[in-house]
Phi, psi and omega in degrees: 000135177237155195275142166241141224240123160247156183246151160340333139317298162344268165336290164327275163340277163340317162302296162326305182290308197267327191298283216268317206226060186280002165282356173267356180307322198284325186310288212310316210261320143315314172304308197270353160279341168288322177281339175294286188314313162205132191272352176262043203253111216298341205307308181284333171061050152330119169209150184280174189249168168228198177049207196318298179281043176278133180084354162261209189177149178233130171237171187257133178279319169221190195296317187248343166277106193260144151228168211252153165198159195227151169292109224219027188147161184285357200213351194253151166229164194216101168302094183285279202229150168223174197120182176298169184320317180285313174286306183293297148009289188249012154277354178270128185273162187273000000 
């Protein structure tokens, strides 16, 4: 099982996201009990990101919501961002 950690972005992002789009709560929340059980679980299309977001990853909640994470330990994960492709995509810092 793996543990997940959000930073303050993260969060954010998330309020925001459920605020304007409150029908994603269930996706979101499924997607991320797949990923506590297994993260290479195909459903999420787990994949590393590259360029600037070399050493992070993403898997997809839905067709355009993604969320971003970097491994913070073999069992910790760190939620940066979620949202669309576009947006987390270009919000994240190195």
């Amino acid at each position: 099982m793996v543990k997940i950690q959000f930073t303050p972005s993260y969060a954010k992002m998330l309020e925001v996201l459920l605020k304007n789009h409150p029908n994603l709560r269930n996706s979101i929340d499924t997607s991320e009990a797949r990923f506590r059980d297994n993260p290479r679980d195909t459903r999420l299309r787990t994949h590393a990101l590259r360029k600037k977001l070399h050493g992070k990853y993403a898997f997809s909640v839905n067709g355009d919501i993604r969320i971003v994470f970097e491994w913070s330990g073999k069992t910790t994960a760190r939620f940066l961002a979620i949202g669309s492709h576009k947006k987390v995509y270009g919000r994240i810092k190195e």
